[in-house]
N, C-alpha and C positions, 0 to 999 in steps of 0.2 A: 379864583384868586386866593390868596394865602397869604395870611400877618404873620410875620413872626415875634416872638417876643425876647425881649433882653436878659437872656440869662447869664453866661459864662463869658469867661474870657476865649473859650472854646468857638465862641459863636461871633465874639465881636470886642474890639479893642476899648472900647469904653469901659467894659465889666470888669476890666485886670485886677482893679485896685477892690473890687468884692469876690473875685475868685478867691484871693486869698484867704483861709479862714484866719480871722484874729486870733493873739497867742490869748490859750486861756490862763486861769492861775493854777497852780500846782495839784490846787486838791481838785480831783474830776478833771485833770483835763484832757485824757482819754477820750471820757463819754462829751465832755464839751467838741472834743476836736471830731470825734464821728457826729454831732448835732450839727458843725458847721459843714463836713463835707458835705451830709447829708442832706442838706437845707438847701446848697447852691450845685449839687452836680445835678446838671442834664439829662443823666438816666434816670434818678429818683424818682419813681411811680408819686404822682402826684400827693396819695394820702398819704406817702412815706413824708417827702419834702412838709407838706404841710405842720406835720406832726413833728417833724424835725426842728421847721422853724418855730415852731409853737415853744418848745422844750426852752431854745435863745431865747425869746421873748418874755417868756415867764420865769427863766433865773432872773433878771435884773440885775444881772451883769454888764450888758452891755448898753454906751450910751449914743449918741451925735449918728456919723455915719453908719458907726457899724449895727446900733441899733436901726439905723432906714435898711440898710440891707435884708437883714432880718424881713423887718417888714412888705420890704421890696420882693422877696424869693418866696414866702409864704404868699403873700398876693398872685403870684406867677402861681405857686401850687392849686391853690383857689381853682382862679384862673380855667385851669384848666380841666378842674372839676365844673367846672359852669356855673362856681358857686358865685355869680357876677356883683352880687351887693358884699356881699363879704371880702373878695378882692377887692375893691373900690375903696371899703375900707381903708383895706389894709397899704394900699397905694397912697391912698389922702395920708395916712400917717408919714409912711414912707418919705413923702414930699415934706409934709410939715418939716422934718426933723432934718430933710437934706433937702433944699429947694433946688439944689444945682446937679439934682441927678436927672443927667438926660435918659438914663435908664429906666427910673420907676416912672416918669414922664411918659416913657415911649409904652411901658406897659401899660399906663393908667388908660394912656391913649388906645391899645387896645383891646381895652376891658369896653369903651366906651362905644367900641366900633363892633364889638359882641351884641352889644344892647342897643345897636342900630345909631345913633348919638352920634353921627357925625361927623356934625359941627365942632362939638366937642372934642374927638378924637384929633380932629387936623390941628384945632388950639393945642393941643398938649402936644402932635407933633409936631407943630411950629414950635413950641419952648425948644423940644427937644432940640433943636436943629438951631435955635439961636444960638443955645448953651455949647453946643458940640458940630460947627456949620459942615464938620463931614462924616457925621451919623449915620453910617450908611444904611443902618435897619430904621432909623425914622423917616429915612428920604422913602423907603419899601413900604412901609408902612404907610406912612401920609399919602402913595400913590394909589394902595388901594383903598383908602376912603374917597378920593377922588373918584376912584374908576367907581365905587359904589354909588355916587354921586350922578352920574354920568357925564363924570367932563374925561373924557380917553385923552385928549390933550394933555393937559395937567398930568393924569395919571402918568402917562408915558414921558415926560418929563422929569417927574420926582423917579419915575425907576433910573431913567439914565443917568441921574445924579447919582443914585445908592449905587448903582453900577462903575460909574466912575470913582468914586469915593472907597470902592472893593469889587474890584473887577472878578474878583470868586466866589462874591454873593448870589449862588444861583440861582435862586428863589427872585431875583431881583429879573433877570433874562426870563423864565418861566412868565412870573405872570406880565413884563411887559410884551412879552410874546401873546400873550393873552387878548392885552389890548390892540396889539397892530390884527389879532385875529378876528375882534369885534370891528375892528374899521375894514376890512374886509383885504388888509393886504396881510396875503399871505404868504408872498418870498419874506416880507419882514420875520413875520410870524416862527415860519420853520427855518430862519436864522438863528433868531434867539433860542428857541424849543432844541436847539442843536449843541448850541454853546450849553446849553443848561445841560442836557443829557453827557457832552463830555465833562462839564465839571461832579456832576450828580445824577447818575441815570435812575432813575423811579420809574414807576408804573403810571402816575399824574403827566410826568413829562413827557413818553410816547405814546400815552394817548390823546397828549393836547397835541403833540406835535401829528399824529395820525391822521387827527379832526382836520388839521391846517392841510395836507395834503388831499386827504380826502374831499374838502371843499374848493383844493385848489384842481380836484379834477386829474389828481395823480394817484391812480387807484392800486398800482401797483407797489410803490412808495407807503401809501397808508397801511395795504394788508402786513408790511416789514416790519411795521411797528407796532402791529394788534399783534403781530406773531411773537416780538418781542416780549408783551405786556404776560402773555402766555406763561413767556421762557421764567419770567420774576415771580409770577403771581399765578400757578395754575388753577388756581382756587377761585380767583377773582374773575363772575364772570363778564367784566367788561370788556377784555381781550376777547373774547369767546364769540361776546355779540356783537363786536363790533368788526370783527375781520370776518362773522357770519355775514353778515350786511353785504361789505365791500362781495364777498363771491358772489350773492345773488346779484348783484350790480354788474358785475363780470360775465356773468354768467353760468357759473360754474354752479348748480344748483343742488347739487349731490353734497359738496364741501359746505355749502352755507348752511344747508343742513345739521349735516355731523357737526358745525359751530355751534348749533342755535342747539342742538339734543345737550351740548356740553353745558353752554350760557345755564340754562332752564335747570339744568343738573344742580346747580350751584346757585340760582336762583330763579329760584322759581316762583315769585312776586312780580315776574316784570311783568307787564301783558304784553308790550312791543314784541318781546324776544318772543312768546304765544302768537302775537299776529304774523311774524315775519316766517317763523316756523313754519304756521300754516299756509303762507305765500309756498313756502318751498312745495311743500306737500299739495298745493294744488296744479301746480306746476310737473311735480310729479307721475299727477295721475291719482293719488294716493286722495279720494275723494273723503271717504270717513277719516282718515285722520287732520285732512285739514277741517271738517267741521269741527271737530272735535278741539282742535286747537284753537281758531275762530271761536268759539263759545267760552272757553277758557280766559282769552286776552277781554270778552268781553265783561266779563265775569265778575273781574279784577277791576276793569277801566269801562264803565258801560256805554259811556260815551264815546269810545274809540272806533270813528266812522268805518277804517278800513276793515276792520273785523267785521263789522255788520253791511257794508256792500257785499264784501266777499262773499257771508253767508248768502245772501239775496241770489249773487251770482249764480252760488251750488244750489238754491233752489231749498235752500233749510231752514227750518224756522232756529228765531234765537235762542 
């Protein structure tokens, strides 16, 4: 599941009126005006934004709104340094000085859903949502505290509102594809995983969308989309290992291989992609090299039963 947070006007109609940066005064307002782009764009590497917002905050220049701003984008910077208590801060401020931002709300909210809190997060994005009843990133938001909750109802309710409310919120289709995934219907599932992918195609969204076909027993369909995750990300090996899977499932035993040698290539921590390796290689023929794999995935995971029947099978100690 995936929160997002309220930064730009880029991302959500709420933020227009702090996209804009304030006019500064004459002298410095260069370096003022690169501190506010600095502070509220979307690309700013976190310790940049931070430091940027810092720089606002300590002129004492700015006061009411546009000092919450300030505090609201540095909090966001925080944020996602995982500096959790020092954002929270900086959001309490945020709020103080602007009670009626359903933006520093929705992030305070999830600062709070970071630190597991809830209760808390869904409070703040209920304000959000009084304040601005067609919030569309707090209706996303509020749904995955619910779905962390375990209410999928709920969850998949507040997504259909952020959905209705900005039918191009893709993140909103993703993870409520998510939750029709957990309830185990998966035409819903790789409906939404679909829409998402044509508004926003990622490597998250065809492999959730993969999993759904995959468990809905559409193995052909699933390997299209590990092949895809390939085409984006050849580095990443979750494309790798998991369109290895689907061939040994197939049968194709040779292919899941060469997936699982690439998977391993690239990461070589998993033990799964070592035991499954070794599936292939015992299947093979190829005896020493699936012990050798098997000892490996146990290695890493020693409690991974199927690596140690197998071995039992080949007659090999662990």
């Amino acid at each position: 599941m995936r929160v997002l947070t309220c930064l730009t006007a880029t991302l959500l109609g709420t933020a227009v009126m702090l996209a804009q940066p304030p006019a500064a005064s004459a002298q410095g307002s260069v370096a003022a005006d690169q501190s506010w782009q600095s502070c509220i764009s979307a690309t700013t590497p976190p310790d940049d934004k931070a430091a940027a917002c810092s720089a606002i905050i300590d002129a004492k220049r700015e006061t009411g709104s546009k000092l919450a701003a300030a505090y609201c984008f540095r909090g966001h910077g925080l944020t996602e340094k995982r500096q959790l208590d020092a954002a929270l801060s900086d959001l309490n401020e945020s709020i103080r000085l602007d009670p009626t931002s359903a933006c520093a709300l929705t992030n305070r909210g999830r600062v709070y859903a970071f630190k597991r809190d809830l209760d808390r997060a869904i409070a703040d994005y209920d304000e959000a949502i009084r304040i601005d009843p067609a919030f569309a990133l707090a209706y996303n938001n509020r749904g995955d505290a619910w779905f962390n909750k375990g209410d999928l109802d709920r969850a998949i309710a507040d997504f259909s509102a952020a959905i209705k409310h900005n039918p191009s919120l893709s993140i909103a289709y993703g993870n409520r594809g998510y939750a029709y995934h957990r309830k185990r219907d998966m035409t819903r599932a790789v409906a939404d995983y679909t829409v998402e992918i044509k508004l926003r195609p990622d490597v998250l969204a065809y492999i959730n969308r993969g999993n759904a076909y995959r468990d809905g027993e559409q193995l052909d369909r699933a390997a299209a989309d590990y092949g895809e995750v390939i085409k984006l990300a050849p580095t990443d090996a979750r494309g790798w290992r998991n369109r290895g899977m689907i061939k040994l499932f197939m049968g194709d035993t040779k292919g899941g291989l060469a997936d699982y040698d690439k998977a391993l290539q690239y990461d070589p921590a998993d033990a799964y992609s070592w035991n499954n390796r070794g599936q292939a290689r015992m299947r093979l023929g190829d005896k020493a090299g699936a012990i050798a794999d098997f000892r490996k995935a146990l290695k890493i995971s020693p409690g991974l039963r199927t690596a140690s029947e197998s071995l039992q099978r080949l007659g090999a100690a662990q």
